[in-house]
C-alpha positions as CSV (number, residue, x, y, z in Angstrom):
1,X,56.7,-3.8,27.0
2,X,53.6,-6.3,27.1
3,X,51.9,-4.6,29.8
4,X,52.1,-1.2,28.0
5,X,50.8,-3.3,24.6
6,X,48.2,-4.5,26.9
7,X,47.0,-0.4,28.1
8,X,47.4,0.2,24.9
9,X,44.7,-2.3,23.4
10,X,43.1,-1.5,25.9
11,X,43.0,2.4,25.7
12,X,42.4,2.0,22.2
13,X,39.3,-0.3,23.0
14,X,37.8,2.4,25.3
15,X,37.9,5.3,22.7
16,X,36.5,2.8,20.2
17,X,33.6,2.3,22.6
18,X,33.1,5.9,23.7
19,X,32.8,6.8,19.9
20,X,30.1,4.1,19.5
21,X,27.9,5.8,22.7
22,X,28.0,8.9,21.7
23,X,27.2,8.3,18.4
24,X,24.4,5.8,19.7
25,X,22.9,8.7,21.6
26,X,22.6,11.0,18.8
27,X,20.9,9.1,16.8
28,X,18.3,8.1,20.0
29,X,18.4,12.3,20.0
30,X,17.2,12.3,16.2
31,X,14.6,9.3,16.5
32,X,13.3,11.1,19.5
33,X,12.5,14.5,17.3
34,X,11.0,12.1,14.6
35,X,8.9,10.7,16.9
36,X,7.1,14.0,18.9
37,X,6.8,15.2,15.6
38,X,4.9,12.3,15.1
39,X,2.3,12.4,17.8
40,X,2.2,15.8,17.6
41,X,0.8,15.2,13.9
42,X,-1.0,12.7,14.9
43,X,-2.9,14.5,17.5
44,X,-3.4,17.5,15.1
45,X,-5.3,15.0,12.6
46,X,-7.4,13.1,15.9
47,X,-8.2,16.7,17.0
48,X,-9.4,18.0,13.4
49,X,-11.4,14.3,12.7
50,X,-12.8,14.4,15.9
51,X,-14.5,18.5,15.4
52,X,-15.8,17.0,12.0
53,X,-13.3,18.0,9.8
54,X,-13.6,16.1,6.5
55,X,-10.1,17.1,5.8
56,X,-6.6,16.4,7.0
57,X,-4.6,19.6,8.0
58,X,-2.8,19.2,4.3
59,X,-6.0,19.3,2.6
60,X,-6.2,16.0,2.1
61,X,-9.7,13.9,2.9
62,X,-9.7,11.9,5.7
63,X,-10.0,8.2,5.0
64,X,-13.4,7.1,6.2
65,X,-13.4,2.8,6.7
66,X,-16.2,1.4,4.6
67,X,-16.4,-1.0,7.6
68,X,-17.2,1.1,10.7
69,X,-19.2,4.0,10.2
70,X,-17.7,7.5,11.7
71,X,-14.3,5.4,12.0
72,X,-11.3,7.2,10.1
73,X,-7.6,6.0,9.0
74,X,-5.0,8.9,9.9
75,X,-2.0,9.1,7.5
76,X,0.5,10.4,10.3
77,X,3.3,10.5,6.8
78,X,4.1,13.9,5.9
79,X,6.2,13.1,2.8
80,X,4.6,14.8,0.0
81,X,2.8,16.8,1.2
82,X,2.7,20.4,2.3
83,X,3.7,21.2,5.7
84,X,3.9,25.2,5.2
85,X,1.3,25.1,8.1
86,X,3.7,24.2,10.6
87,X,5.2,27.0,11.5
88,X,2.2,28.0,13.1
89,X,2.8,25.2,15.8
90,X,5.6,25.1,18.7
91,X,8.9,25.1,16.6
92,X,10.6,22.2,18.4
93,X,8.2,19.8,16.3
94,X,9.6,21.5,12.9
95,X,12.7,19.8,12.8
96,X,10.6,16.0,12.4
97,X,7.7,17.5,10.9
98,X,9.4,16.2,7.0
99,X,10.5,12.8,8.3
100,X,7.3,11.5,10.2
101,X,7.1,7.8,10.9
102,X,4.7,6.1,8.9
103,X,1.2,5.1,10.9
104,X,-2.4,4.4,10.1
105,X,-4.0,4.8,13.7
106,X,-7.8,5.3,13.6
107,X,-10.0,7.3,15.5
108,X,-14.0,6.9,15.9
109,X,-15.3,10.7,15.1
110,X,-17.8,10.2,17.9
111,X,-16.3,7.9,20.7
112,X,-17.9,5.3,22.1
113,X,-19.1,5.8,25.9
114,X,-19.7,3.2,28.5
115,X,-23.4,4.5,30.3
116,X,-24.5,2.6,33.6
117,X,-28.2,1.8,34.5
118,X,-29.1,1.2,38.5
119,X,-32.2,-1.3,38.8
């Protein structure tokens, strides 16, 4: 009787942990949509600042730094605004397109380049 209490606890232990793992990997799943659909917006916005876009694929302006001339903020946050234009992109990004994480990366419009002089 107090082994099968024992395999019992025991059983009971293993479903609790199984339950846990698989719930643990779907939310990795969900994180993991969030955040392509992150650097996939991302890398829209670095693409448009880069050609010389003054605005963000929502319209908005891009926000130039008063510090550093041809440096821009990227809002990679995509609540509030529009995102109609997404369906014209690969539809596995759609799914995170609304819950972006929220990043300010910056990107120089015209990168700096290393240039080597022989003597």
């Amino acid at each position: 009787m107090v082994a099968v209490l024992f395999i019992t606890i025991g059983f009971f232990g293993y479903v609790a942990l199984h339950a846990r793992l698989l719930h643990s990997g779907q939310r990795l799943e969900e994180k993991e949509v969030v955040r392509a659909a992150t650097d996939f917006y991302e890398a829209l916005e670095v693409g448009r600042v880069m050609s010389g876009s003054r605005n963000s694929i929502n319209g908005a302006a891009h926000q130039e730094d008063s510090a550093l001339e041809n440096f821009y903020r990227i809002s990679s946050s995509t609540k509030d605004t529009n995102t109609s234009w997404k369906l014209n992109y690969p539809p596995e990004f759609h799914p995170g397109m609304e819950n972006t994480m929220e990043l300010s990366p910056g990107v120089y419009r015209e990168p700096y380049t290393y240039t080597w002089e022989k003597r």
